[in-house]
N, C-alpha and C positions, 0 to 999 in steps of 0.2 A: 504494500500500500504506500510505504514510503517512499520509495523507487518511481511507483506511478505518479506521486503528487510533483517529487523533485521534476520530473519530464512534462507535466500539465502546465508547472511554473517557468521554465524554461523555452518551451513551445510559446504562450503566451507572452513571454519577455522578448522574444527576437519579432513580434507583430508590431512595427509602427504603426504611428497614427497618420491617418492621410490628412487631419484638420488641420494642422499648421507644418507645412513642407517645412518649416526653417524651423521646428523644434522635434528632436526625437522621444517624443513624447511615449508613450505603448498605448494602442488604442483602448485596451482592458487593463491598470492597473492591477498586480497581482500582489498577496501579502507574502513577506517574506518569511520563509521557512525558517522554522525554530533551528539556531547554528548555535553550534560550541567549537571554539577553534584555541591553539596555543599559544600565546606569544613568544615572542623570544628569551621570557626566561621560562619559556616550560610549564607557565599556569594557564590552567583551562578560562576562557575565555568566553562567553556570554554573546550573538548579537543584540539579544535586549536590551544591553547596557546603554544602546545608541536611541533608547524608543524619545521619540520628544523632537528628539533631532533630527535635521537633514543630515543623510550618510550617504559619502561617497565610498563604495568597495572598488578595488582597484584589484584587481587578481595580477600578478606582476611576477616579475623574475630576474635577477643577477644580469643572465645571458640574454636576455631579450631587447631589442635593440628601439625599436621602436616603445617599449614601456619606460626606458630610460630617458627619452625622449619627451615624454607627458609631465616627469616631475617639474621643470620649471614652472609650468601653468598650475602645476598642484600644489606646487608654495607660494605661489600667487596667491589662490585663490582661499588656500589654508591663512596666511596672513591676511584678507581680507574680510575673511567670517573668524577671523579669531576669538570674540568676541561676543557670536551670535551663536543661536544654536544650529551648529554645522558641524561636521567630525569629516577626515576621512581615516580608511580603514583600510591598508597595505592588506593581501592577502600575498603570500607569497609561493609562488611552485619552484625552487629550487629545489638541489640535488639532497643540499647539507644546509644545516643552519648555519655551520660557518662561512658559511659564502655569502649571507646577508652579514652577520656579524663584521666581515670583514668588507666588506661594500661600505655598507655605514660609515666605517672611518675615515673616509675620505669623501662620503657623499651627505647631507643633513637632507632627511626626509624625517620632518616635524609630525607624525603622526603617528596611531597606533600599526603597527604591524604584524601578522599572525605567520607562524610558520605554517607550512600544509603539506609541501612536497611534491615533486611531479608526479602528476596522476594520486594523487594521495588526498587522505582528511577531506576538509572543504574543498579543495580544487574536484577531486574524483567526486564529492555530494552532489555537486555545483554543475556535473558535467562540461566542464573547462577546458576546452582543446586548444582556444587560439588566446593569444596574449600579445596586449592587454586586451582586458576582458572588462570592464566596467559597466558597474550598475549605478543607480541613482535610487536612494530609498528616500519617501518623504519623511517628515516628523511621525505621522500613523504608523508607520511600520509597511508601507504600500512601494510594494516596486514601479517607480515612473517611468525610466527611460535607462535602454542601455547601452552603451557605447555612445554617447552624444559624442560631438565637435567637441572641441575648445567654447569655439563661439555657443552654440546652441547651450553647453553647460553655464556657463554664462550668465545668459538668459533664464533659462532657467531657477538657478539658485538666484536670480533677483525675487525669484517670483515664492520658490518653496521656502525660502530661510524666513521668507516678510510672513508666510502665513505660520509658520512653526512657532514663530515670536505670538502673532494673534492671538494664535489656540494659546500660549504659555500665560497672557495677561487674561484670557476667558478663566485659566484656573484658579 
């Protein structure tokens, strides 16, 4: 049953929406399956922990060439919602955790990171073949859009971080 829902979520996440060609919106928001993943010290890890907030998941890798590429705009855009409720969430499919470990020291990526493994934990839940792999969850817990642009993410998070604030002042 679990297998069939991960593929019902997945199937539904690669449908855009035809209403607005300049935003990769999903025409069916889908909610995002209960995750437990590790981080780099080895403690089990929560996606609930992000619920309230706009979360960007980044599924990523060492050796991947164009995911290395995205970081600029994703410290951008991290220093930009610093302050708002925004998170994002490195997922990572390397070999070894020391390959992140040793990336890091020489690269600053300001954000949470999980390990998983190729083919492994979250990446194999997640069914993850190509990378980068990015999702956009809103404050509900709703998967919006996957793989957006630069620009299109953008736009977007002007629009999910202002309602995540909303719902936070309705509490």
């Amino acid at each position: 049953m679990k297998r069939f829902l991960i593929l019902l979520v997945l199937f539904a996440v690669t449908a855009c929406s035809g209403k607005n060609p300049q935003l990769a919106y999903l025409q069916t928001p889908v909610p995002i399956q209960d995750t437990i993943g590790v981080d780099l010290d080895g403690n089990e890890q929560n996606i609930d922990q992000y619920r309230g907030k706009v979360l960007l998941i980044d599924f990523w890798a060492t050796w991947c060439g164009p995911c290395l590429v995205k970081f600029p705009h994703m410290r951008e855009i991290k220093t930009t919602y610093a302050e708002r409720p925004f998170e994002i969430l490195g997922i990572s499919a390397d070999y070894d955790p020391s390959d992140i470990t040793t990336f890091l020291k020489d690269n600053d990526l300001p954000w949470d990171i999980w390990f998983a493994g190729f083919n492994q934990g979250v990446v194999k839940e997640w069914n993850i073949s190509e990378f980068p792999t990015v999702y956009l969850v809103d404050h509900t817990g709703m998967i919006v859009a996957r793989d957006p642009s630069d620009q299109q993410l953008d736009a977007m998070l002007v629009e999910l971080v202002t309602k995540a604030e909303q719902a936070a002042k309705k509490e």
